[in-house]
C-alpha positions as CSV (number, residue, x, y, z in Angstrom):
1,X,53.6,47.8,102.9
2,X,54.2,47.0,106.4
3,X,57.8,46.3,106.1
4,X,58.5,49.1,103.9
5,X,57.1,51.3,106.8
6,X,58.9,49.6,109.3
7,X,61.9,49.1,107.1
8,X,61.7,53.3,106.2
9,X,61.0,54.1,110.5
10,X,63.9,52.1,111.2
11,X,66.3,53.4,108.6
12,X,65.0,57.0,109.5
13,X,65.9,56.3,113.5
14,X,69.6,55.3,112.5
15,X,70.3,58.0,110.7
16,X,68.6,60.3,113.9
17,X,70.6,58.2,116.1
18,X,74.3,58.1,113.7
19,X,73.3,62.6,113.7
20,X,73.3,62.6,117.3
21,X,77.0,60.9,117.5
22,X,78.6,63.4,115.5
23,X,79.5,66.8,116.9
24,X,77.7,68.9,114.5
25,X,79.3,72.1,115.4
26,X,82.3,70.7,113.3
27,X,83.6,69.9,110.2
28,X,84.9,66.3,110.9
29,X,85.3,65.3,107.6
30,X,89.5,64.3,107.6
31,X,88.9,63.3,110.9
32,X,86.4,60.6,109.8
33,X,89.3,59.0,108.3
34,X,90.9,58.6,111.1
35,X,88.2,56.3,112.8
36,X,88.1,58.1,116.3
37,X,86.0,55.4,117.6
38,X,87.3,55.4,120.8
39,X,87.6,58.8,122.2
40,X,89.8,57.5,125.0
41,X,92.7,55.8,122.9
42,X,94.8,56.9,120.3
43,X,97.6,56.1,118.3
44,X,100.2,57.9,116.0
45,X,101.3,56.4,113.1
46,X,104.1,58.9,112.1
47,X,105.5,61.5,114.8
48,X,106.5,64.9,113.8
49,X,109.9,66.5,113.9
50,X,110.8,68.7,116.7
51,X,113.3,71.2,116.7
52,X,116.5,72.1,118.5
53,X,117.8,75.4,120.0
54,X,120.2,76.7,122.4
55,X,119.1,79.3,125.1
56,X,120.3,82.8,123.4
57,X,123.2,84.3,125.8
58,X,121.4,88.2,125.8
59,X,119.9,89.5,128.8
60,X,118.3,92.6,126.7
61,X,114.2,91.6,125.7
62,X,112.8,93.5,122.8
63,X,110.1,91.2,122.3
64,X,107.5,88.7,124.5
65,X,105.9,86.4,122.8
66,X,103.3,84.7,124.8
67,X,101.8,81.4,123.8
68,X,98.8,80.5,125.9
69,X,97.6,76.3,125.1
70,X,93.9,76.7,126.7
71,X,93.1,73.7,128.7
72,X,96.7,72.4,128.5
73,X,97.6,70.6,132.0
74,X,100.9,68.5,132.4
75,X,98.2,65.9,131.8
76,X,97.9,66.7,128.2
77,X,101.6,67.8,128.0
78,X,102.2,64.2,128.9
79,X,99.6,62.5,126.4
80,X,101.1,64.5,123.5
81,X,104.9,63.8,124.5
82,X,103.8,59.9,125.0
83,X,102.1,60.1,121.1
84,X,104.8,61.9,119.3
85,X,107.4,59.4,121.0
86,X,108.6,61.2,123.8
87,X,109.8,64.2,121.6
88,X,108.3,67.4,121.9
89,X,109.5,71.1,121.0
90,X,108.4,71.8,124.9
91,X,111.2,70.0,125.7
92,X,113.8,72.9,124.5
93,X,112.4,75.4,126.9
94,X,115.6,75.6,130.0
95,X,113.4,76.7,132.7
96,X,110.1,75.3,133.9
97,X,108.0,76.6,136.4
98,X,104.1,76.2,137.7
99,X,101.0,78.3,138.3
100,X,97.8,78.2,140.5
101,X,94.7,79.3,138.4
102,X,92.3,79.9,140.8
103,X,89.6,83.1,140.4
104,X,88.6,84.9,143.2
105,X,85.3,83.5,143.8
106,X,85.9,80.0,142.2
107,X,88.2,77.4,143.0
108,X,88.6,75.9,139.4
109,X,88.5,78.9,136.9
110,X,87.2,79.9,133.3
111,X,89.3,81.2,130.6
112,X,87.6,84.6,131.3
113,X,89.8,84.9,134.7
114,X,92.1,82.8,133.6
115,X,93.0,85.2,131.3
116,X,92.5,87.7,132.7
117,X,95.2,87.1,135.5
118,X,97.9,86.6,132.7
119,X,97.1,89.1,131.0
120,X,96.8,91.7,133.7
121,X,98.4,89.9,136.5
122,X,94.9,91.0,138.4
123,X,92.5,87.6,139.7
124,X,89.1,88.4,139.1
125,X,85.7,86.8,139.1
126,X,84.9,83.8,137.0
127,X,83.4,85.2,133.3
128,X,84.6,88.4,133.4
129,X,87.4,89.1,130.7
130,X,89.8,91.7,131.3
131,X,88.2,93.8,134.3
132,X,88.8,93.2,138.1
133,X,86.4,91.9,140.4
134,X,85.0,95.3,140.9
135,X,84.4,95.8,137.4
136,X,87.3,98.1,136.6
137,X,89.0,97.6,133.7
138,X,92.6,96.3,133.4
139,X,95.4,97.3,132.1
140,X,97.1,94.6,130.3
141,X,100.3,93.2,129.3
142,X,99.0,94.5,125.5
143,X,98.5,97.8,126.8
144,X,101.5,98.1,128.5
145,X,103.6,97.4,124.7
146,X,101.2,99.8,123.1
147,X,102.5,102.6,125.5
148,X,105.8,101.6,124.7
149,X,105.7,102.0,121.0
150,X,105.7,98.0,120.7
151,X,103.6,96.2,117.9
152,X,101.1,94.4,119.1
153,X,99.2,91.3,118.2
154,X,97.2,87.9,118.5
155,X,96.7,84.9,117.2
156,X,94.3,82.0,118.0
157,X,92.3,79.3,116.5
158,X,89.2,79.9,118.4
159,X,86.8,82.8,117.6
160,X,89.0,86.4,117.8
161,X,86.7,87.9,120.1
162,X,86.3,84.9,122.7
163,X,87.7,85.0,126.0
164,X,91.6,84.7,125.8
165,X,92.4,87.1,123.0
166,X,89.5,89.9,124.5
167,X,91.1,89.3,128.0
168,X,95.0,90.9,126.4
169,X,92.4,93.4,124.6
170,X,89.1,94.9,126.2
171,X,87.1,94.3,129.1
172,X,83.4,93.0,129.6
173,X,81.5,91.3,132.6
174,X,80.2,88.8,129.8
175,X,81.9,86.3,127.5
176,X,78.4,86.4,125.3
177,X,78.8,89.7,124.8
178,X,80.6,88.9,121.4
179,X,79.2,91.5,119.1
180,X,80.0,94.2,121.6
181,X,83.4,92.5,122.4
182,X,84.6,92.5,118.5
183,X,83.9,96.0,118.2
184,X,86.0,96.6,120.9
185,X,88.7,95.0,119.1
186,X,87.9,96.5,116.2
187,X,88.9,100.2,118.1
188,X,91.8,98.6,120.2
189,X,94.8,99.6,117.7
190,X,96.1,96.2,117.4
191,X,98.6,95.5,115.2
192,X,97.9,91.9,114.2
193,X,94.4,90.0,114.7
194,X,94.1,86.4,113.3
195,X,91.4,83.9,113.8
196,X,87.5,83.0,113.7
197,X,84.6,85.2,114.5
198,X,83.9,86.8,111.3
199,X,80.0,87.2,111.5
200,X,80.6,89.1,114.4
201,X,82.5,91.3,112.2
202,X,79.8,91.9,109.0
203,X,76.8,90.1,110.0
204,X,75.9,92.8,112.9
205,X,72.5,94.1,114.0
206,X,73.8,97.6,114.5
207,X,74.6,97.7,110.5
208,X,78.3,98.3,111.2
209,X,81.0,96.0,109.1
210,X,84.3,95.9,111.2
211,X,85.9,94.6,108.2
212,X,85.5,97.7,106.5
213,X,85.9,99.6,108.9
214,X,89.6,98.5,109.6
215,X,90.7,98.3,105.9
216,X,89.6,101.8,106.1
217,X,92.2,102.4,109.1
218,X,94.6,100.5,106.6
219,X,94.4,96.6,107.3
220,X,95.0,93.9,105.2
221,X,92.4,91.5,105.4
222,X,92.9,87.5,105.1
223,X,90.3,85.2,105.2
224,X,92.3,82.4,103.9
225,X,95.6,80.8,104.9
226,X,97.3,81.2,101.1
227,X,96.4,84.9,101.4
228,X,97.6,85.4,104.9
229,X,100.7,83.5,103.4
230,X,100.7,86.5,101.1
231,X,100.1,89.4,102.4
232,X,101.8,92.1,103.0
233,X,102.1,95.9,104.9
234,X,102.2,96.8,108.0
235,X,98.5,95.5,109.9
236,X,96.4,92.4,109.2
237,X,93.3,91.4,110.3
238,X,92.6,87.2,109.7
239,X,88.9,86.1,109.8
240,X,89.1,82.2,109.1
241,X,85.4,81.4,109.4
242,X,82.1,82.5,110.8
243,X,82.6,81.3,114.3
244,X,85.5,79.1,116.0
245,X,87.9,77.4,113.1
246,X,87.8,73.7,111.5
247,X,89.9,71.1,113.7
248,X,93.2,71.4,112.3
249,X,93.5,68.3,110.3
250,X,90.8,70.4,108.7
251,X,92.1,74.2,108.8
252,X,95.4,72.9,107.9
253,X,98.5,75.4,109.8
254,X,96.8,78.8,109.7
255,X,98.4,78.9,113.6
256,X,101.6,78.5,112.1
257,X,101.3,80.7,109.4
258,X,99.4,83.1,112.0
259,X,102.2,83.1,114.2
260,X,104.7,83.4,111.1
261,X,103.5,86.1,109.8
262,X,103.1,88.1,112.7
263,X,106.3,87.6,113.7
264,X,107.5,89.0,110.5
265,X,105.0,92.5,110.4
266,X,105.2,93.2,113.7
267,X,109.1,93.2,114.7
268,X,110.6,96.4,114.4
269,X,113.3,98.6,116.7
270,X,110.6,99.1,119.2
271,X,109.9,95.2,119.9
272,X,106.8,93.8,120.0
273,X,104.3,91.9,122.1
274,X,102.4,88.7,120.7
275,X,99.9,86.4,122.1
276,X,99.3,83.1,120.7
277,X,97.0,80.7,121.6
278,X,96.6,77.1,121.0
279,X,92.5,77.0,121.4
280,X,91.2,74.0,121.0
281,X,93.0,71.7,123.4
282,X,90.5,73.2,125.1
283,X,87.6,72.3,123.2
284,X,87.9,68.5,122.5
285,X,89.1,68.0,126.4
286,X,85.5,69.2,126.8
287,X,84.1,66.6,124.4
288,X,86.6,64.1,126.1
289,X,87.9,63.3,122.9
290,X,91.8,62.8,123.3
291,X,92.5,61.7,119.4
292,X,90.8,65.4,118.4
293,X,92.7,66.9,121.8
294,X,96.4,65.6,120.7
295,X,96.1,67.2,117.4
296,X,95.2,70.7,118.4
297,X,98.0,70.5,121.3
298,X,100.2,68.8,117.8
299,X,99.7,72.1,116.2
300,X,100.3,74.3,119.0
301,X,103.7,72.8,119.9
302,X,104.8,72.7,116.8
303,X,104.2,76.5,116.3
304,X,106.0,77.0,119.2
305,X,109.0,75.1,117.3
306,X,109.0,77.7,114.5
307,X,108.9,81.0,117.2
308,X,111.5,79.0,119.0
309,X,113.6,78.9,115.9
310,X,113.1,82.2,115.5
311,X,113.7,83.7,118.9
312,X,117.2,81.7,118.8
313,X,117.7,83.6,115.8
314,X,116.7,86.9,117.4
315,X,118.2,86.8,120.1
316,X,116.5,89.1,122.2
317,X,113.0,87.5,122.4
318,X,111.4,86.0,125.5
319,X,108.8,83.3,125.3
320,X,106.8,82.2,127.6
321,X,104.5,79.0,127.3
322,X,101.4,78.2,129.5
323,X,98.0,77.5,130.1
324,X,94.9,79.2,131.5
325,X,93.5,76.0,133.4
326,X,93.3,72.7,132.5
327,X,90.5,70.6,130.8
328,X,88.8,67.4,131.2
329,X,90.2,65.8,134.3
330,X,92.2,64.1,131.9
331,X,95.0,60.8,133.2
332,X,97.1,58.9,131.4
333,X,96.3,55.2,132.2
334,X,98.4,53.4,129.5
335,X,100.0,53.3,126.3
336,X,103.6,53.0,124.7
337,X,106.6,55.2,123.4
338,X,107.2,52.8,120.9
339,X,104.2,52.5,119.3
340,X,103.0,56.2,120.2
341,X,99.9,55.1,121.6
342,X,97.9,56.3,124.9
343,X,95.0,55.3,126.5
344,X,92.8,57.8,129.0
345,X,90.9,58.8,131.4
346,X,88.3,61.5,131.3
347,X,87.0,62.6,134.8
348,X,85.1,65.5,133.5
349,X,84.0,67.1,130.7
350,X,84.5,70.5,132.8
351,X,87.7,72.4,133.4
352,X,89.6,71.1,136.4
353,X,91.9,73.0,139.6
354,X,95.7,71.8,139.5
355,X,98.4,73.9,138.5
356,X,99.7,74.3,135.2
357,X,103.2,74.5,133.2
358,X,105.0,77.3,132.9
359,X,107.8,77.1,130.0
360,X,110.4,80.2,129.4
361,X,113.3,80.6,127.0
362,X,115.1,83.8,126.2
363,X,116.7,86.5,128.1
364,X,115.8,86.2,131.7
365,X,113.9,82.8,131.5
366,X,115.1,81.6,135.3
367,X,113.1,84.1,136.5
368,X,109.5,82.1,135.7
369,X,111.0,78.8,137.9
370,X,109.4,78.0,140.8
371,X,105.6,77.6,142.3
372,X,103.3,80.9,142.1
373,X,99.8,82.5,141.1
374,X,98.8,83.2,137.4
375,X,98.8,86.3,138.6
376,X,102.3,86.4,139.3
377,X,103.4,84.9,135.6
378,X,102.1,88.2,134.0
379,X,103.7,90.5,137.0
380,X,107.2,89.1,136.2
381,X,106.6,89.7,132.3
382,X,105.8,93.3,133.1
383,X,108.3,93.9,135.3
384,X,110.8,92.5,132.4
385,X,109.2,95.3,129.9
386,X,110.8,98.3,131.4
């Protein structure tokens, strides 16, 4: 009886103990195939293809499209370019240029102000999203389309009403304002909304269901990627899952097909303006995971392939590549180009200060090189939507 207690205590502390290893806020299940037993090595086994295009000769821009990878230093440019064997669709962009993301009372910033700053071109204070340091709201690069006549949209893989996609939308003092923040998207006249969030949407205390409410303004609403695939007219609105989405081994290319699909029911005569956002770089240079990390920044550069094709096609279309801050204190100690393999550092599981990469392709891309504020990076956009 004695071992069987013991034996029963013991196996009940290993599985306690095995619970506490795994991120729970995740589905890892593909990812458990991939024995990610040490967070701070990795190795690919088969690189992607990238692309090739040839700066467009136009100096007319109809369309911006903006791709934001959140927590994407040169650091993490440079783990992912070592892993897919020194190949990367980045590497198409002609001009390069870099950014200082300090907020106005922090030294290393949030996505709130991060965002905000790109959005806006305004620094504010750390956690607010869209709204100066005084509190007054901006008025963003979005905003600035809409009073054009442009279509308008986002696309991320992180909950739709977190702090990058509300900081091109509304404004609030508080990230965990969500509730409040979605209903503000919900009113903002956006053309194209994809990504996570949904019980924000029809889950609410005040009895409202956004979901309803904009298939009532005429939305087509997705909350899977064959449907998104699909659908058709002339808005969307893409709810993937209750809060942030699956890792994308998991999710599969709903930012692909996101960015796609947009691309496709927003352009028009009038142009269009499009933020995309590569979210969870962010999120595993948090949990200093760099296996989980190159993935997510996989799937964002290779999104950036298919607008690139695209834009060459076009003609007429900037795009602009960046990030709000980097994550994770992250260096690059060792690894190979032949055998795509990397082995890290973590100094933090915090965001960190250095400046970030800028990338531009399109009509009037040499205006983004050189050495300037966040701030700066969205004045230059606006001043190219005249």
């Amino acid at each position: 009886m004695k071992r069987t207690l013991l034996f029963l205590i013991g196996l009940t502390f290993s599985a306690f103990a095995f619970a506490q290893q795994v991120d729970q806020g995740r589905d890892l299940s593909k990812y458990a195939d991939d024995k990610f037993s040490e967070d701070d090595k990795y190795t690919v086994a088969e690189p992607y293809a990238t692309v090739s295009v040839k700066q467009p000769k136009s100096k007319k821009i109809k369309n911006v499209i903006f791709l934001i990878g959140d927590g994407m230093g040169l650091e993490q440019v440079s783990v992912a370019w070592t892993l897919n064997g020194g190949h990367l669709n980045l590497d198409n962009f002609p001009v390069a240029g870099l950014s200082r993301t300090y907020c106005t009372d922090e030294l290393v910033t949030d996505s709130c102000a991060g965002g905000t700053a790109l959005s806006s071109g305004v620094k504010t204070k750390y956690g607010y999203i869209g709204q100066d340091a005084d509190g007054n709201p901006c008025f963003t690069l979005l905003h600035r389309a809409q009073q054009k006549g442009m279509k308008t949209g986002v696309a991320v893989t992180c909950r739709i009403n977190d702090a990058t996609p509300a900081d091109f939308i509304c404004a609030s003092p508080d990230r965990h304002l969500e509730a409040e923040v979605a209903a503000k998207l919900a009113d903002s006249g956006v053309d194209f909304i994809s990504g996570g969030g949904r019980q924000f949407w029809d889950e609410r205390e005040d009895g409202r269901n956004l979901i309803e409410e904009m298939k009532a303004k005429g939305y087509t609403f997705v909350d899977n990627d064959a449907d998104l695939r699909n659908a058709s007219g002339e808005r969307l609105l893409g709810l993937y899952g209750p809060l942030d989405l699956d890792p994308v081994l998991d999710r599969g290319s709903i930012l692909e097909d996101s960015a796609m699909k947009a691309i496709e029911m927003l352009d028009n005569k009038k142009g269009f303006f499009l933020m995309i956002e590569g979210s969870q770089i962010d999120d595993w240079c948090h949990r200093n995971k760099v296996g989980y990390m190159a993935e997510e920044f996989f799937d964002f550069d290779k999104t950036i392939g298919k607008v690139l094709e695209w834009a060459e096609k076009d003609g007429h279309t900037l795009v602009i590549v960046t990030a709000d801050h980097a994550t994770g204190g992250l260096t690059l100690i060792d690894g190979s180009l032949e055998d795509r393999s990397v082995s890290v550092h973590f100094s933090t599981k915090g965001h960190n200060g250095i400046m970030v990469p800028v990338f531009a392709y399109g009509p009037h891309a040499e205006e983004f090189v050189g050495v300037y504020e966040n701030s700066e990076l969205s004045d230059k956009i606006r001043r190219l939507m005249k």
